[in-house]
N, C-alpha and C positions, 0 to 999 in steps of 0.2 A: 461610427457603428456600422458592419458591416450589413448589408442587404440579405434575406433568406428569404424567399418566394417558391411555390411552390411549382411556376413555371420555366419548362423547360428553358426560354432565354435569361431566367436569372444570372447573374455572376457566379452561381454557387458551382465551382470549380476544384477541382483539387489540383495546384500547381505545383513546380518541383522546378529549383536551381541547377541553371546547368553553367556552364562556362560562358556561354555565348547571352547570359540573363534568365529570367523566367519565363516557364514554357507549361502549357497546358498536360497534366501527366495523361491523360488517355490519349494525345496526339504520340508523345512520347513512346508508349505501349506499341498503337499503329505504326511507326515507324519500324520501333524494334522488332515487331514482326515480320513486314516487311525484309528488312537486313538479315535475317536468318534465313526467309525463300531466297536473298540475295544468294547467300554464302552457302545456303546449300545446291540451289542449282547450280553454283559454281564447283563444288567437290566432286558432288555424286553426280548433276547432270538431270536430276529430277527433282520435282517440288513436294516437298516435303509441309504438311500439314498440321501448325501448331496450333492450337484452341486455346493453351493455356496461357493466362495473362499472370506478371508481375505484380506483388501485390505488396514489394518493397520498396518504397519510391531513392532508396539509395541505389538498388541494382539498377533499375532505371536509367537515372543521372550516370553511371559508370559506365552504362552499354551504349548509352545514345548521347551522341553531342552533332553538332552543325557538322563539325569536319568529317567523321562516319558520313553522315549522309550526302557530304560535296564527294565522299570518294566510292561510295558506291550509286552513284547517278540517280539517287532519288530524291533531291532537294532540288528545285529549279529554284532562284531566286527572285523572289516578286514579293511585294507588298498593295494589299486590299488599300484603295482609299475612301476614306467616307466623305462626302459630296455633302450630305445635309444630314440633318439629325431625324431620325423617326424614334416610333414606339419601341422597337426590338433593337435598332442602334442608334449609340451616341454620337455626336458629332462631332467629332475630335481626333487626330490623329497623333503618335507620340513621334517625333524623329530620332528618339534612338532608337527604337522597336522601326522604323524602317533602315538603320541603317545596318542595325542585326539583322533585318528579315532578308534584305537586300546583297549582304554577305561583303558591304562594304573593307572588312581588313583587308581578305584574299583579292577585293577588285582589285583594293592598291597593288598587290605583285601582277595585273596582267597591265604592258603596257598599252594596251588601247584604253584603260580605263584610269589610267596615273592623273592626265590632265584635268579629266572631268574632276575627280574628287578633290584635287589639290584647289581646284577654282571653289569648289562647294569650301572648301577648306577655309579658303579663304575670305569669303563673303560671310561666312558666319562669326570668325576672328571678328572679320574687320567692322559688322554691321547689327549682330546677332547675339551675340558671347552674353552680352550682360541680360539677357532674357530665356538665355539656357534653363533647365532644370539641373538638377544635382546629376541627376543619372545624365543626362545630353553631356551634360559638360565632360563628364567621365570618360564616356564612348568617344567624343570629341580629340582629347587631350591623346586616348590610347590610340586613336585613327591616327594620331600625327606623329605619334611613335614610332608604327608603320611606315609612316611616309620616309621617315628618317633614317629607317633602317633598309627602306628598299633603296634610296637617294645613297648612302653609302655603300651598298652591294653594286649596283649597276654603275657606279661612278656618272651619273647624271642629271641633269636637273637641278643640278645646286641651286641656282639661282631661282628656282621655284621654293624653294624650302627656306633660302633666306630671305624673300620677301614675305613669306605669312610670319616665320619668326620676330621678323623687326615689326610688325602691325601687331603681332600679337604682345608683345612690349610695351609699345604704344597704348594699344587695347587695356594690359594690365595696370599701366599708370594712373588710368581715369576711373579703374574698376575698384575705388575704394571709397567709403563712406565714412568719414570720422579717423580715417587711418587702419581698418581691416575692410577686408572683402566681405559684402552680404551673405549672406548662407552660413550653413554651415564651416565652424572654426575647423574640426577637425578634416572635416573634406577639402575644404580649400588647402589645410595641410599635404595634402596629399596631392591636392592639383600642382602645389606649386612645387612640391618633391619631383613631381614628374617635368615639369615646364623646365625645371634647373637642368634632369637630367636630358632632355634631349635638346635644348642649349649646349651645353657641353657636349653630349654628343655630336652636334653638328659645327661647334667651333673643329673638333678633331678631324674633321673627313676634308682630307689631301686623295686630289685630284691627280693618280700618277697618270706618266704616261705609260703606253703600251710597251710591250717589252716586242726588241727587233729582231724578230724570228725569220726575216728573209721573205714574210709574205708582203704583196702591194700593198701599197700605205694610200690615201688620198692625194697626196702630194706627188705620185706618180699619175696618174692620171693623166691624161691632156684635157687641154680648156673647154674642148665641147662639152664630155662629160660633165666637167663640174660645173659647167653651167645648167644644164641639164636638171644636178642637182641642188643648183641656188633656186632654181623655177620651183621647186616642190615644196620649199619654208613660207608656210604662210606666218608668220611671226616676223616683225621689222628689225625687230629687237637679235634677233638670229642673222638675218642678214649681215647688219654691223657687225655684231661680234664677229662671223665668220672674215670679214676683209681684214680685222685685223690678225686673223692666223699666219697671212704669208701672202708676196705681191700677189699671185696668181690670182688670190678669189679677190685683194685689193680692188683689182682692175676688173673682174668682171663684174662687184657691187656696183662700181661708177658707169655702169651701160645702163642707158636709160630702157632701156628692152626687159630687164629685169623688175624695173621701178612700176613701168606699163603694165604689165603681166600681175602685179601685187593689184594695182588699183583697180584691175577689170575684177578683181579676185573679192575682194573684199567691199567695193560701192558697185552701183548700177551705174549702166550707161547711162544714163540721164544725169546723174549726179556727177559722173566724168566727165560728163559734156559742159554741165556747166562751169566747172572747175576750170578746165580748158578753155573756154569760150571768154572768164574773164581773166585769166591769163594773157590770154590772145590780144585784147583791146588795151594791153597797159600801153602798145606803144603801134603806131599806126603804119609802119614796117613790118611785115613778118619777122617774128623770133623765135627759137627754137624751145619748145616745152620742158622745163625741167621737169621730169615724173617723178623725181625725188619730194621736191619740192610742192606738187600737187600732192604726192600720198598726203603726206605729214597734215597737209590744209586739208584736205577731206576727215582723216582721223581724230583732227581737234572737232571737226564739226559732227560728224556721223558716229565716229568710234570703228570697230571694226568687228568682221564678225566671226563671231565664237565658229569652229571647227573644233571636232573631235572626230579621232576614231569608232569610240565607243562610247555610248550615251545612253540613260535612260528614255523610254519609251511609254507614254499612256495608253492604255485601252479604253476607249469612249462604250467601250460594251461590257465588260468586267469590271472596268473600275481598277484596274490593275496596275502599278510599273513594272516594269523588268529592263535589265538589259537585253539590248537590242541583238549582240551574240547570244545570248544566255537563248535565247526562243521565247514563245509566247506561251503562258499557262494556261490559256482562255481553251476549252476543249467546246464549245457551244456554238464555234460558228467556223466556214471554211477558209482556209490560209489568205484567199484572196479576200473576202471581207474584212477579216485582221488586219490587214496591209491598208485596206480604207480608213479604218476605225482609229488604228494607234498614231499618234501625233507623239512627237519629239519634244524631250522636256529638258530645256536649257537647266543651269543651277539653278538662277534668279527665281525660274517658274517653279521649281523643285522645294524651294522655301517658303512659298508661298499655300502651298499646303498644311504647312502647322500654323500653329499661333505663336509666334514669337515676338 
């Protein structure tokens, strides 16, 4: 039974469907007005003064969606977090409503933001899925469509897309009770309508090669360079794979300078040192450190650590995420307090804001 109060913090709201989910219609209103000073400072050059509001919530939803507002620079993307529960708010946060609020489809097409979300991708697959809501599952499943469809446009990353699809396999094998999925019959219809199709879609994506136009290729290159360029893969996993392209990078993977350079990269000196140190005492001769062989024993014991280009970002003063390009929403404090305030939020930490 719904709530009606006669105080201003009630629920009592009038909302309206848009593409991107449901949206508050007086925000909706605000905006569209806004877009119209857009559009007409941009014709005429002068701001143009409208008063009157939409009183159709169809016209509404027609004039105003996410993508209007990503393309006339008045949406930044951030999501409010609620920290504890008071009188006027509840304490509870939805993660589809951040991953709409956050503008998570289009992050996938920017590639500083590919990695993060494929990681969030996959820890909710692999840890999460079965505590989804109907709607999470949905924005879930349609986020990985995206993934799918940018993974075949750019011809990369495959191998990020085939390891959430095999866990997500896995994940679906154990996600049944009695022999159907919990929830909703005819929603899961539809989840797994979707699951088949971007399954199939991603059995199809062949990996060509480039077509030989006469410009330099990698393979022209000399060894400095592409050494140069094996120093900037923090992934171990990229390394190998690159030696097996052709001798050239072969032989520069097997240079222990490389190996060196990964393990200052990813443990601390002190944890290097130890590693090293009992290295050093297996035999009471000096021998020479395999640094291959140290990563590999450090990352069974430590792991290794997450780098991204692009990551979400908390405000300890707003209460806010945002991407860390995107800028900061907080207009209450100066750029250098901001820079104190906002701490870096891995996926792991990122999940840990809902209830799942």
């Amino acid at each position: 039974m719904p709530f009606i109060g006669k105080d201003w913090r009630s629920p009592g709201e009038a909302w309206v469907k848009t593409d991107e989910g449901w949206e508050k219609k007086k925000i909706l209103e605000q905006l569209n007005r806004n877009i119209q000073k857009s559009l007409s400072l941009d014709s005429d050059g002068n701001t143009e003064n409208s008063d009157s509001d939409s009183e159709d919530s169809n016209t509404v939803t027609s004039n105003i969606d996410f993508q209007k507002k990503r393309d006339n620079n008045l949406w930044q993307p951030h999501f409010p977090i609620t920290i504890k529960s008071t009188k006027e708010v509840a304490g509870y946060n939805t993660i589809s409503e951040a991953f709409r609020r956050l503008d998570f489809r289009n992050a996938v097409k920017d590639i500083r933001r590919f990695n993060y979300i494929c990681k969030l991708i996959h820890l909710i697959i692999s840890e999460n899925l079965t505590t989804l809501s109907g709607c999470a599952t949905k924005v879930l499943f349609a986020l990985l469509e995206e993934v799918a469809g940018q993974v075949a446009s750019n011809q990369q990353n495959m191998h990020m897309l085939q390891a959430i699809l095999q866990d997500l396999n896995k994940t679906m094998r154990k996600y049944y009770c009695w022999g159907r999925p919990l929830g909703s019959s005819l929603l899961w219809e539809q989840h797994l309508q979707t699951i088949e199709r971007i399954c199939v879609f991603a059995s199809s994506i062949e990996i060509q090669e480039p077509k030989d136009d006469g410009s330099p290729k990698l393979t022209h290159l000399p060894a400095e360079l592409i050494r140069e360029i094996l120093l900037r893969l923090c992934d171990y996993r990229d390394l190998i794979s690159s030696g097996q392209a052709y001798d050239v990078m072969e032989a520069l993977i097997n240079e222990q300078h490389i190996w060196r350079q990964l393990c200052y990269f990813h443990f601390t000196r002190q944890q290097v040192r130890h590693a090293t140190e009992s290295y050093k005492t297996k035999s009471e001769r000096p021998v020479r450190i395999d640094w291959q062989e140290v990563f590999h024993r450090l990352r069974k014991v430590f792991g290794l650590k997450e780098e991204y280009a692009d990551c979400l970002f908390l405000c300890r003063h707003c209460r806010c995420l945002f991407w860390k390009s995107s800028g900061h929403p907080c207009i209450h404090a100066s750029q250098q307090q901001l820079n104190e305030k906002c701490i870096p939020v891995q996926p792991q930490a990122f999940l840990k804001f809902f209830s799942l």
